[in-house]
N, C-alpha and C positions, 0 to 999 in steps of 0.2 A: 857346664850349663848353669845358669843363675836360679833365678825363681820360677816356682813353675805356672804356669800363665791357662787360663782359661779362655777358650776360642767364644765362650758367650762374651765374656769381655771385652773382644775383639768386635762384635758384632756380626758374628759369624752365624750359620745353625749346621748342626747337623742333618744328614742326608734321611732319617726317620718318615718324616713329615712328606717333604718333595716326593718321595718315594710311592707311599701312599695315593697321593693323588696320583702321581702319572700312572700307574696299576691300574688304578679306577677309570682314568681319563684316556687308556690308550697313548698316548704318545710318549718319549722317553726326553729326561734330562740329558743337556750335553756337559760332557765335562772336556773341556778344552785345556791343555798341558801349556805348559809358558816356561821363561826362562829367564825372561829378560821384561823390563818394563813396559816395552812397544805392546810383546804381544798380551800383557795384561791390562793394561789398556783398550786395547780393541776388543779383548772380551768382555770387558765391563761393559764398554759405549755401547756395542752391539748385543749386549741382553739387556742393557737398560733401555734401548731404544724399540728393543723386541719385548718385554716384557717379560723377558725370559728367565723362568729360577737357573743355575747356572753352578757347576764344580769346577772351581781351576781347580788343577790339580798339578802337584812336581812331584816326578823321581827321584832318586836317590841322586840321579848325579845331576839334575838339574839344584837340587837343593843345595849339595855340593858348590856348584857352581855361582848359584844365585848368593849363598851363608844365610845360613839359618835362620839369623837375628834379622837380618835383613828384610825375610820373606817374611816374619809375624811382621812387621812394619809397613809393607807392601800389599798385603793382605787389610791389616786395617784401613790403608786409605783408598783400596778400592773398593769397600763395603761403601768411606767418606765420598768417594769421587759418587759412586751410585746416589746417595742422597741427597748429595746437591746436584743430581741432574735430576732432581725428583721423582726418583724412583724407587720403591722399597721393596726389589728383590730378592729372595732368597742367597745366598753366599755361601757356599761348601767350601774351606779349603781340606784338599784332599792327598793323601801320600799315597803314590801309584806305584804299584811292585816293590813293597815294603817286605824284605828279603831276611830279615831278622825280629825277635821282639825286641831288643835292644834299640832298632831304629826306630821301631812302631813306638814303645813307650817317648823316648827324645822326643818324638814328631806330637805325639798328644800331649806330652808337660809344655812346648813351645807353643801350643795354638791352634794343633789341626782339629780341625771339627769332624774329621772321618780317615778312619788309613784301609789298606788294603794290606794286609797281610797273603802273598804269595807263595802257598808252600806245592802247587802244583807240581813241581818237579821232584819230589818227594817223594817216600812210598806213601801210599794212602792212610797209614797209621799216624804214621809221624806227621804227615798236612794233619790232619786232624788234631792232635794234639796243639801241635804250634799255634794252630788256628784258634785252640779252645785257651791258648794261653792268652794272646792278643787282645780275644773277645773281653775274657775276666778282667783283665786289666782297663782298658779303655770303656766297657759297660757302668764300673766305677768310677765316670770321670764323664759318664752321657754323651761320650763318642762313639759314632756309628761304624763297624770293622766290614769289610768286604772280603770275599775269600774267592778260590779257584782251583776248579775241578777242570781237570783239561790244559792239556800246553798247547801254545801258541806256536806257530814257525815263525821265524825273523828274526829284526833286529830293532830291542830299543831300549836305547843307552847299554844300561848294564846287562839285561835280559834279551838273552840269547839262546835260539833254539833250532835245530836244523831240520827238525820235521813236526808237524802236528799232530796230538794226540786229542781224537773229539773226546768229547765228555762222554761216561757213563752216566743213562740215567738213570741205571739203578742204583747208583752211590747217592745220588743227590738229595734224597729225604736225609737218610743215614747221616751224611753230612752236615748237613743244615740242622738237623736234630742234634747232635754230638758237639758239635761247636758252637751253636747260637750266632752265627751270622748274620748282619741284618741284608747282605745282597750278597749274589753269588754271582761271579764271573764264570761262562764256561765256554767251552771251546766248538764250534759248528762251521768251520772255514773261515773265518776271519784269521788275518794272521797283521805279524809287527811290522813296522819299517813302509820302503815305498814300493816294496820288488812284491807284493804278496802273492803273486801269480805268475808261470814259468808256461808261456803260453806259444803254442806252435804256431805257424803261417795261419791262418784262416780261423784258427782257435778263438771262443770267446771264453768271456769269465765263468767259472762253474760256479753252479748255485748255489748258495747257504745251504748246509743241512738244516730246513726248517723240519723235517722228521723229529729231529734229535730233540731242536728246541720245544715242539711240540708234546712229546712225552715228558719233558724235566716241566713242562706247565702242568703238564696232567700231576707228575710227582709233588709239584709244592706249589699247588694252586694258591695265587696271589701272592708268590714270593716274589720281589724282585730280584730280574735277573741283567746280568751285565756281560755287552758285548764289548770288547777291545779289539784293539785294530781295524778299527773300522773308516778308515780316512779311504777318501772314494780315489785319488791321486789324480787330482783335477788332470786332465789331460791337456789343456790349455794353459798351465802352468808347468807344467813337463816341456812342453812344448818353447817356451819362453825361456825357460833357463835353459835350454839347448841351444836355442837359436841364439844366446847369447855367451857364449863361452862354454856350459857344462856339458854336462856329458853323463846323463841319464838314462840311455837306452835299456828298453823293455821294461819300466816303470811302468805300472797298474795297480787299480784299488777292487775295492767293493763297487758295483754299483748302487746309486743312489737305490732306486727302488725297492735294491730289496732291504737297504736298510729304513727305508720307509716302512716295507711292510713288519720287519723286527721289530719297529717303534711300537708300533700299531698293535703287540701282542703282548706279552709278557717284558719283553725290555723294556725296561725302564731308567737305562743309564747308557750311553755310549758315546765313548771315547772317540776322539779326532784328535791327532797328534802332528801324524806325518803332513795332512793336507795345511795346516796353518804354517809348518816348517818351508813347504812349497812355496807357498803365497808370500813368505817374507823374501825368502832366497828368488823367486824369479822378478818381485818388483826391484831388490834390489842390485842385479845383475842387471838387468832393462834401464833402469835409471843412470846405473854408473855408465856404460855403453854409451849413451846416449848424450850423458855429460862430462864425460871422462877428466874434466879439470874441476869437476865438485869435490870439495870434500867436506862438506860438513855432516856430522851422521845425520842431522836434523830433519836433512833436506831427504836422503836416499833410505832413514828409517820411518820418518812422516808416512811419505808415498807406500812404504811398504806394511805399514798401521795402517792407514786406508785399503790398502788392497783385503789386509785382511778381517776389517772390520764387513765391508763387503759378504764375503764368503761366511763369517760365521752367522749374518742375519738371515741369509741364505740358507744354512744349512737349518737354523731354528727354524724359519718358516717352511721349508718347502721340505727339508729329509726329516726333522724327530717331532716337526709337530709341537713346539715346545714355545713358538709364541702366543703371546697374550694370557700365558698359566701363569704366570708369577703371585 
């Protein structure tokens, strides 16, 4: 790695500020995952168009796959694309399930304005540590660290987990006290991937523990806190990439509402991954079908950047509440 680069620089801010308000304002920031240009494109349009403060965020292996250099340069000119659409939204870029300090430091000397340091699978000593390592480091550098009491079930990318563990909330002051975190991911039935629910004939979706989430607000009144996995698995894009070649069956999310009502309380960040994964892969199955002798990507990734600029305006206005906060 060359020199090392500051995300103010960039035009970026850390996640500090956004945070604060939405705590105060009830509604929560989205942070939207990307990989590739389309889908950070359609995040930018559609919070610039919503007025929406906004985290891209990549994992490890999307960052992998995007290079490193690439993404500080990607990142800058989607902060540039925002302002010449006249609009001066806020810009997180953000490193999600950052599995090492070693990658969390990389990721703040390149640029990122916030990491996530993930020690959840750990014993609770050692999260705690790793986490208070993270913190020190990136605090020095006015990067914002997110941590995670609680495992997820699913799958995404590199993290992988075959059952859920909810959060304690008696850990979670202790926590957040011991490490200096400025948000905390925890676990209350959200899970990874697009299968997050293993549902019998007639079965509907079980509810979020808001119990859980409701005591860790009592524990660290006006912390913010961080839901993942929370992509609702549009069913009309399940639907679409079936009818056209895949093969999806028993794919389900969260429902909207109750992550509406999560917005609406102490959450104040949550993540959509799978649902924009959907929205590209079923315009673009539906497009090629349809025109099977196209091949320009332009044609079958445009359509599929519209579909999903569509749905994140959507999810800003109608599920976190997070238009016209910018």
């Amino acid at each position: 790695m060359g020199d090392v680069i500051s995300y103010k620089d960039l035009g970026l801010v850390n996640s500090r500020e956004i945070f604060r308000k939405a705590v105060d304002g009830g509604y929560a920031i989205p942070a939207y995952n990307f990989n590739n240009l389309e889908q950070l494109q359609a995040i930018v349009l559609a919070c610039a168009e919503t007025q929406s403060p906004v985290i891209i965020q990549v994992s490890k292996g999307a960052r992998n796959y995007a290079n490193e250099t690439m993404l500080r340069y990607m990142a800058t000119g989607a902060v540039q694309m925002a302002r010449e659409m006249g609009s001066n939204i806020p810009i997180v870029l953000h490193l999600d399930h950052g599995d090492s300090f070693e990658l969390c430091k990389n990721c703040i000397d390149s640029g990122f304005s916030s990491i996530m340091i993930d020690g959840s699978h750990l014993p609770y000593e050692e999260n705690v540590a790793l986490t208070r390592q993270v913190v020190e480091y990136a605090h020095a550098r006015d990067v914002t660290v997110e941590g995670e009491l609680g495992v997820l079930a699913g799958i995404e990318d590199d993290v992988v987990a075959e059952e859920s563990t909810y959060t304690q909330p008696d850990e979670v002051e202790d926590f957040v006290k011991n490490t200096g975190v400025d948000s905390l991911a925890i676990s209350i039935g959200t899970s990874h991937g697009a299968y997050k629910f293993k549902l019998g004939e007639g079965e509907s979706v079980p509810p979020l523990r808001f119990d859980i989430l409701k005591e860790c607000e009592e524990r660290i009144p006006g912390f913010p806190i961080v839901l993942h996995g929370a992509s609702s698995v549009v069913p009309e894009y399940v639907a679409l990439i079936n009818q056209y070649g895949g093969k999806m069956d028993g794919a389900v999310g969260v429902p909207e509402d109750q992550l509406r009502q999560a917005a609406a309380s102490a959450v104040c960040k949550i993540n959509i991954d799978s649902d924009g994964r959907l929205a590209v892969t079923a315009k673009v199955r539906e497009f090629l079908a349809n025109d099977p002798g196209e091949f320009d990507p332009r044609k079958y990734l445009g359509a599929a950047r519209q579909e999903l600029i569509s749905l994140i305006k959507h999810k800003n206005e109608a599920v976190l509440g997070s238009a016209g906060k910018a």
